[in-house]
FIMAR-681499 format. One line per field, with one value per residue (C-alpha): z, y, x; chain. Coordinates in Angstrom, 1 decimal, always signed. Layout:
# FIMAR-681499
w = c(Z,...)
v = c(Y,...)
u = c(X,...)
cadena = c(A,...)
***
This chain:
# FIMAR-681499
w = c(+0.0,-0.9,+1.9,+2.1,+2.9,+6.4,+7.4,+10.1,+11.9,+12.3,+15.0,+14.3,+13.3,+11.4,+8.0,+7.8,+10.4,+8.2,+5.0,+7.3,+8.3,+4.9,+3.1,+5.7,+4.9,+1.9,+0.2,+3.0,+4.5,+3.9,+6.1,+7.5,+9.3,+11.7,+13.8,+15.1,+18.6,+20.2,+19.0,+15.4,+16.1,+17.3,+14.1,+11.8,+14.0,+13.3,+9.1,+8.9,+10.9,+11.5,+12.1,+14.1,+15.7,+16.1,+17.7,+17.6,+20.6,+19.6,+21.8,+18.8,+18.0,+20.5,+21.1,+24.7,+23.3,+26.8,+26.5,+23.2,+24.1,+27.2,+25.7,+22.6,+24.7,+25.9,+22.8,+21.1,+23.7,+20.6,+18.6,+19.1,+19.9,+19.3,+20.0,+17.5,+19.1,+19.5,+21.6,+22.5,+24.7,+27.2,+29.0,+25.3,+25.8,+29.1,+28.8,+26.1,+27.6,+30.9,+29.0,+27.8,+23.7,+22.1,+20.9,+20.4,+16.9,+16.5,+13.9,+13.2,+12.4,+9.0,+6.8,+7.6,+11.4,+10.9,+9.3,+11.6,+15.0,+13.7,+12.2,+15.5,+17.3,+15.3,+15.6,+19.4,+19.0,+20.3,+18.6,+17.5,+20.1,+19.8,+23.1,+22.7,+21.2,+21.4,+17.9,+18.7,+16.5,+16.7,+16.1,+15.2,+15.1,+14.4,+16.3,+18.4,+16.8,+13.6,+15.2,+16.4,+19.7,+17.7,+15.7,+17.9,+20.1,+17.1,+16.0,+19.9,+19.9,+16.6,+18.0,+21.1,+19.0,+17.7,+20.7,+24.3,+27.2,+25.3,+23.8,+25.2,+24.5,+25.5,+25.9,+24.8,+23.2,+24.0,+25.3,+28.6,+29.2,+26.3,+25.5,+28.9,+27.8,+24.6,+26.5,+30.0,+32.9,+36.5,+38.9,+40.4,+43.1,+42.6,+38.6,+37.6,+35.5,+32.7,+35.3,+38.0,+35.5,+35.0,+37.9,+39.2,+35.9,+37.6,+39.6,+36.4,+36.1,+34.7,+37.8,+37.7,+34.5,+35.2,+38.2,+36.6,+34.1,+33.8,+31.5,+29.5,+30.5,+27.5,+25.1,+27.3,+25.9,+28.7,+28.5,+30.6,+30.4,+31.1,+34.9,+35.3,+35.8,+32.9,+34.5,+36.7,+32.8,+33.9,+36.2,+34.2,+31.4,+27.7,+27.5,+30.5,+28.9,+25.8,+28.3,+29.8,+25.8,+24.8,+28.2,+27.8,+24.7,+26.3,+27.9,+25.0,+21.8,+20.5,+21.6,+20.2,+20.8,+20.5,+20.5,+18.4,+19.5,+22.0,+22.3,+23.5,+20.4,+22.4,+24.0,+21.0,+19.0,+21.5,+21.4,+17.5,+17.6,+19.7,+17.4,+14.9,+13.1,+12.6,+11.0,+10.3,+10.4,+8.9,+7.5,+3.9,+5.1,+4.6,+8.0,+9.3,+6.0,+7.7,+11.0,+9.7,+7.8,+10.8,+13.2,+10.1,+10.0,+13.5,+13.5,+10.2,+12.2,+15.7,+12.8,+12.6,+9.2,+8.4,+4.2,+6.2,+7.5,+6.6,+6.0,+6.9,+5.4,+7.9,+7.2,+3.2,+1.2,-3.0,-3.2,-2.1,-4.5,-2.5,-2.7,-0.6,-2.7,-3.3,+0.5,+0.4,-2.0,-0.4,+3.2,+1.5,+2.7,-0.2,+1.7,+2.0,+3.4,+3.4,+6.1,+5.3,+7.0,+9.9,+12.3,+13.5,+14.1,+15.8,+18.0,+19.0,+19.8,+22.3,+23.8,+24.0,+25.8,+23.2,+19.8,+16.8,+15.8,+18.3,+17.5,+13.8,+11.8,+8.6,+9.3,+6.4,+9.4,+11.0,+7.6,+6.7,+10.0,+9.4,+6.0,+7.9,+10.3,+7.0,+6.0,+9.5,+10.2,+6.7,+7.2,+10.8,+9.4,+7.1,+10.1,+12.3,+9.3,+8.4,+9.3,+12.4,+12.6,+13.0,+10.2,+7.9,+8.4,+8.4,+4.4,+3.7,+5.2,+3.2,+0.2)
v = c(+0.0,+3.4,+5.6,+9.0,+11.7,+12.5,+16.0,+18.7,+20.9,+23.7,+26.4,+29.8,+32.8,+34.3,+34.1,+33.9,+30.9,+29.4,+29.8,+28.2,+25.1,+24.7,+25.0,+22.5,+19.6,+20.1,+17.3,+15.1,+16.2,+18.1,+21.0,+22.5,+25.9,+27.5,+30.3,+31.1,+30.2,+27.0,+26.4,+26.8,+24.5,+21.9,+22.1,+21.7,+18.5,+17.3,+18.2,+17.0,+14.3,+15.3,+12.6,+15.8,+19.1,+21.5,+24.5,+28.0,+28.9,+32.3,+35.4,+37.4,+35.3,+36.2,+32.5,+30.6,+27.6,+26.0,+26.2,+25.2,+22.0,+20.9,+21.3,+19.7,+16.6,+16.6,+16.6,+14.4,+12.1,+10.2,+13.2,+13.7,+17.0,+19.2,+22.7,+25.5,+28.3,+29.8,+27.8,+31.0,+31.9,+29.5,+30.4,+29.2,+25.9,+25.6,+26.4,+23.9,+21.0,+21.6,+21.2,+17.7,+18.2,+15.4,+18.0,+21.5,+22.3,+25.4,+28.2,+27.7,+24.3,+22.9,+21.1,+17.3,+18.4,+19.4,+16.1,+13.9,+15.3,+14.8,+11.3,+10.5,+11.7,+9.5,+6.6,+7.1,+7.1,+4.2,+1.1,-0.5,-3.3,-7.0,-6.2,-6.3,-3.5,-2.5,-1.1,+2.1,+2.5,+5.4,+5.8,+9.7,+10.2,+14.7,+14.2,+11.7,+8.8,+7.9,+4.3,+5.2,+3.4,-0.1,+0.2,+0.1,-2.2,-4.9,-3.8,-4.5,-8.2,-9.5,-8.3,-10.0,-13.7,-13.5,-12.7,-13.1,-10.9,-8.6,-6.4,-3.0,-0.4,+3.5,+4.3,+8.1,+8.2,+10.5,+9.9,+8.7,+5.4,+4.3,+1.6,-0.1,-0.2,-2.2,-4.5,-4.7,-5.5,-5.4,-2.5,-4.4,-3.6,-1.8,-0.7,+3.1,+5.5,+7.5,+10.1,+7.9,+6.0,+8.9,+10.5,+6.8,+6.8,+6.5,+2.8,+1.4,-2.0,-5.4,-6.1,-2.6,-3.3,-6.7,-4.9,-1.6,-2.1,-3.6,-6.8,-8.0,-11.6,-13.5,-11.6,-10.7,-7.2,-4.9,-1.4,+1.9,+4.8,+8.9,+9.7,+10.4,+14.3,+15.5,+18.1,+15.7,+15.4,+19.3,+17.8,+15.7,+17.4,+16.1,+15.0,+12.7,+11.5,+10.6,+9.1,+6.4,+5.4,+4.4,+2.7,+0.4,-0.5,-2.8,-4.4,-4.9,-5.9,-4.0,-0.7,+0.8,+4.1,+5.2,+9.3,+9.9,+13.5,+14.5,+18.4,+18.3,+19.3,+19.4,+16.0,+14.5,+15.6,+14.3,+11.2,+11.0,+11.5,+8.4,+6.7,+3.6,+4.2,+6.5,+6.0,+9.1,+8.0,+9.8,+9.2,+10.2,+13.5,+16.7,+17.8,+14.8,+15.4,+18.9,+18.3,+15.8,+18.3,+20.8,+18.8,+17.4,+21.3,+21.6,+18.4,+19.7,+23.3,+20.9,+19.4,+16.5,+14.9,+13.7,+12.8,+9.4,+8.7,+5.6,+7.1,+5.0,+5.7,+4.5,+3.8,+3.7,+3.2,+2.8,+5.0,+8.2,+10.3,+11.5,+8.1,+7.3,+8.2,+11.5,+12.2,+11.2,+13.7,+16.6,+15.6,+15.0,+11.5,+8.8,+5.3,+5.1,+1.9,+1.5,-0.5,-1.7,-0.7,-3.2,-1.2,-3.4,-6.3,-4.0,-2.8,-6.2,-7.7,-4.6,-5.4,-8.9,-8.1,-9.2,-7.9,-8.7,-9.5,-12.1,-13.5,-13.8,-13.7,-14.0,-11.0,-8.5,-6.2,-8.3,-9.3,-5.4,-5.3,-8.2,-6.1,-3.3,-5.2,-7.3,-3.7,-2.7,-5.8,-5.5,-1.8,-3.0,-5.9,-3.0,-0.4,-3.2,-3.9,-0.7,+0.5,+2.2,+5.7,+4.8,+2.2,+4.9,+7.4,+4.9,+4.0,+7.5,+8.3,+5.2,+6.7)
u = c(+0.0,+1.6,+1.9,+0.9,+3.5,+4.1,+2.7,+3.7,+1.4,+3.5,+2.2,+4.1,+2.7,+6.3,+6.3,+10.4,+10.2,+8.0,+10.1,+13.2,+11.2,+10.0,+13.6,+15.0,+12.8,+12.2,+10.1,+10.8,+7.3,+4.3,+4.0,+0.8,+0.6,-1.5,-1.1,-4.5,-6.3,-6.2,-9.6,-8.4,-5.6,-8.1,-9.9,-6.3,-5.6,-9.1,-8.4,-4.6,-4.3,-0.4,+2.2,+4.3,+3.7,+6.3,+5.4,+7.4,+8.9,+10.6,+9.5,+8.7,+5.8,+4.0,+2.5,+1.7,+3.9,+3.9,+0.2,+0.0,+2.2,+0.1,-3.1,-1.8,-0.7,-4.4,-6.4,-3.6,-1.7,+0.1,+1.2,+4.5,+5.3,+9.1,+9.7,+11.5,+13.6,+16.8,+18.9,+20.9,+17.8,+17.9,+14.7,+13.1,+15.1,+13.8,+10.7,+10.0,+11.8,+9.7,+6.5,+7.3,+8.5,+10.5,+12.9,+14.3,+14.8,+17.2,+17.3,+20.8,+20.4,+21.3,+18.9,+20.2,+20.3,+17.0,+16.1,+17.8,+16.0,+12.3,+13.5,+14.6,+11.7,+9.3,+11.3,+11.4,+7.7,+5.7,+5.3,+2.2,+2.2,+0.1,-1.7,-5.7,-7.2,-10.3,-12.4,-14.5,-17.6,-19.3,-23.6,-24.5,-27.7,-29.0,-32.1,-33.9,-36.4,-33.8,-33.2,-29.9,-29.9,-32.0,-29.0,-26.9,-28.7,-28.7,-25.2,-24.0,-25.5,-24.1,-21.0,-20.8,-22.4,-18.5,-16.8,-19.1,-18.6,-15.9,-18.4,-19.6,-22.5,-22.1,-25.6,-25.1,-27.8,-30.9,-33.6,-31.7,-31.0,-32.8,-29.7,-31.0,-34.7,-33.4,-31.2,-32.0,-29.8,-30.7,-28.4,-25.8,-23.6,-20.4,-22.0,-21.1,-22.3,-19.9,-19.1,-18.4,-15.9,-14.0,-13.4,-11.9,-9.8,-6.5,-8.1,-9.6,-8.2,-9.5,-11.1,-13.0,-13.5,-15.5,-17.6,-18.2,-20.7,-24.0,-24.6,-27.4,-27.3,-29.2,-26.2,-23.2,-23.2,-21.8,-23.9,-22.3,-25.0,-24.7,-25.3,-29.1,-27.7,-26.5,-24.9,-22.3,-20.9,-19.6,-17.3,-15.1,-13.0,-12.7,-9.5,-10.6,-13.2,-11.2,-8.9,-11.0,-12.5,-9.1,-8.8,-11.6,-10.3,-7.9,-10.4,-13.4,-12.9,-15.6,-17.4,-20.3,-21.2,-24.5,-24.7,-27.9,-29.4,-26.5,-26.4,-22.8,-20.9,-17.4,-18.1,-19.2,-16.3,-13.6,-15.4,-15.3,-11.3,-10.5,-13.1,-12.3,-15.3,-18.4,-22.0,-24.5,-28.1,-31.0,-34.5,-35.6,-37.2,-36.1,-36.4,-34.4,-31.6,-31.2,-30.9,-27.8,-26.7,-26.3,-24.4,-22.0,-21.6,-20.9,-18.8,-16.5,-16.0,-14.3,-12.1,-13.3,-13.2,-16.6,-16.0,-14.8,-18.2,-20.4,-24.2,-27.1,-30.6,-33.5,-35.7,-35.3,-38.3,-37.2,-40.8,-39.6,-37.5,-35.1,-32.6,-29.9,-27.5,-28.6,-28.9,-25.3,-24.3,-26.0,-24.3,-20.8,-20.4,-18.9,-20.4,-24.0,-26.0,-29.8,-32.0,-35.1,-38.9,-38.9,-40.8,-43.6,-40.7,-38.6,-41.3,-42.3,-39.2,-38.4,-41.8,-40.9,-38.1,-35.6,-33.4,-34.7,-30.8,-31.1,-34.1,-34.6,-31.5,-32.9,-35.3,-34.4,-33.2,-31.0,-29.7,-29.1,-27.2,-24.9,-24.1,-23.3,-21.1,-18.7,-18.1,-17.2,-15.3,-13.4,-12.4,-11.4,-8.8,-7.6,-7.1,-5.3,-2.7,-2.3,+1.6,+2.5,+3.8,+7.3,+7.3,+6.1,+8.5,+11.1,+10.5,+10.3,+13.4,+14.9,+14.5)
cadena = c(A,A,A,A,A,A,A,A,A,A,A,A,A,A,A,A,A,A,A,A,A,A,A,A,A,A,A,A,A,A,A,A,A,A,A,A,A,A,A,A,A,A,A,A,A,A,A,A,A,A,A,A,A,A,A,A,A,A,A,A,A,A,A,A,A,A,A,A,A,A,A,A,A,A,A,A,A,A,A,A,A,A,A,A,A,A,A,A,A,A,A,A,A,A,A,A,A,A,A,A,A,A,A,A,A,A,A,A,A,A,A,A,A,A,A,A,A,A,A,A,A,A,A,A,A,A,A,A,A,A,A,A,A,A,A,A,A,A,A,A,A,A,A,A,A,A,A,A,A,A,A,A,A,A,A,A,A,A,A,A,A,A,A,A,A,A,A,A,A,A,A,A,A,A,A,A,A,A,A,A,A,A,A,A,A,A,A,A,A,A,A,A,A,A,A,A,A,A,A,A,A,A,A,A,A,A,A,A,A,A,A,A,A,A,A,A,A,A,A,A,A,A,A,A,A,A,A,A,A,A,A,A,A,A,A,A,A,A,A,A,A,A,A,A,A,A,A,A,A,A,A,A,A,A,A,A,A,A,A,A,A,A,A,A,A,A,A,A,A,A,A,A,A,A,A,A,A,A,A,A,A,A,A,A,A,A,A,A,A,A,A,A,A,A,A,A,A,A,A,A,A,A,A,A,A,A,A,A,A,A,A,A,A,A,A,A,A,A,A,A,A,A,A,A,A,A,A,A,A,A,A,A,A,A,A,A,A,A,A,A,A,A,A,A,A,A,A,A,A,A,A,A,A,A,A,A,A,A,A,A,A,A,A,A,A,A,A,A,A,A,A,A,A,A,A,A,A,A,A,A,A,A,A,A,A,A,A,A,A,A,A,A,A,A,A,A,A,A,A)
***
């Protein structure tokens, strides 16, 4: 697979710094500047995807670079991070290396100096490791009653038919709790709320893990819902949050993440950055198309690239002239996927107590579903042989 080449961020807002940086590696990598608020910053991260940040330390610049770095470590923790100053002001040096950067690059540095710091920063990076992993996929939904949390739901249960008691539903989803309603599970003692999770991030173990969250006992599926409160979610911050999703991932092969009708644009996009993958459901109605289109909107102004999203059409009925592929074209999104009018099925098997995945596999639903999931599971087996970081820069630098 050819591999794309590696890209910068490069925080500075001097135009002559920029001009060095950009002589010095030359067509080595592809370099990416921003010099706005941190907010802006976000938003490149989100667009870019960097491999490297390197953020301008010199006084002239008039930057918070020790800011920049720490709350770049937060919203990032895997982006390695190297600083660009003069080393003849050692406060800049200082400074820098107190807020945790790989590196210092100096102006005065030549242009195979210059290359041989940020190669060895990224090959100091991390390695892709064969400890479990868990795969994050994420269900968006604009507005409540689009059959985010049945998706979900049915998505959750197939899951955990390949792989039992390693599968685990966010119930995110409004109306409150609504994940529960789907697949029941009785309080148990020492079971936690989101919140609750978080604040005892720095204690969550295996054993937490196994005690922490409520489980549907006919399916396995382990389900961890908001706090009744919505405004305990005030007390924990977002880099937290996106802290304890990529811890779980070491203990659950697969998370599902239903957010449909959240209001919490910040939350929701911190989520969508430690995500694996992301579906966008909407009906064939106007109103429901717009109310996508908004919070793709909102979504593409956090940074977050939503081009990469799958869209799911529910219910899609081949009578209505809007198609599915049109709402895909008017929402930006390339994949599209359709699921069929089961509504009366659906509703009875929740009454019943049960998932219609469960129940009747060869319901055109269920069916629909186990579509979805080969295309999840194949983009999954591409994302887990994909190259690490380190592996890529190494064959560009090869060359």
């Amino acid at each position: 697979m050819q591999q794309s080449m590696p890209r910068i961020l490069f925080i500075s807002g001097s135009d002559a710094n920029w001009l060095w940086l950009s002589d010095a590696v030359g067509d080595r990598f592809m370099l990416v500047r921003e010099s706005g608020t941190f907010s802006e910053i976000t938003k490149r991260v989100g667009l870019v995807s960097p491999s490297m940040a390197v953020v301008d330390y010199s006084p002239q610049v008039g930057l918070d670079a020790s800011l920049i770095v720490k709350e770049l470590r937060e919203l990032a923790p895997d982006l390695p991070v190297v600083a660009m100053g003069s080393k003849d002001s050692t406060e800049d040096v200082v400074n820098a290396l107190r807020s945790g950067v790989k590196d210092f690059l100096s102006l005065d540095s030549s242009a195979g100096e210059v290359t041989k710091i940020l190669t060895g920063v990224v090959e100091k990076a991390p390695q892709p490791t064969n400890e479990r992993k868990g795969y994050a996929l994420v269900i968006l939904g604009g507005r409540q009653g689009v059959g985010s949390t049945t998706l979900a739901v049915n998505l959750a249960v197939q899951l955990a038919k390949q792989n039992k008691d390693s599968t685990l539903l966010l119930d995110f989803g409004l109306p409150l709790g609504d994940g529960l309603v789907h697949l029941p599970a009785e309080d148990k003692q020492g079971a936690m709320d989101f919140v609750e999770c978080v604040r005892n991030l720095k204690r969550f173990d295996a054993t937490l893990a196994k005690t922490a969250f409520r489980r549907h006992n006919q399916t396995g599926v382990a389900i961890l819902s908001l706090p009744r409160n919505l405004a305990d979610l005030r007390d924990i911050s977002a880099s937290d949050a996106l802290k304890f999703l990529n811890l779980i991932k070491s203990f659950f092969e697969n998370i599902v993440i239903d957010l449909c009708g959240f209001s919490n644009i910040e939350f929701v996009a911190s989520l969508l950055r430690s995500a694996d993958a992301t579906m966008v459901l909407t009906p064939q109605s106007v109103p429901g198309i717009v109310t996508a289109a908004e919070m793709i909107k909102s979504l593409n102004d956090k940074g977050i690239a939503t081009q990469t999203f799958d869209l799911v059409v529910t219910p899609c009925h081949k009578d209505v002239a809007l198609d599915a592929e049109s709402i895909a074209k008017k929402l930006n999104i390339e994949t599209v996927h359709v699921l069929p009018d089961r509504r009366a099925q659906l509703i009875n098997a929740v009454n019943g107590g049960q998932v219609l995945s469960a129940i009747d596999t060869k319901d055109p639903y269920s069916k629909a579903v186990t579509q979805l999931l080969d295309k999840v599971n194949a983009n999954r087996k591409h994302h887990e042989n994909a190259s690490g970081l380190a592996s890529t820069f190494k064959k560009w630098f090869k060359k």
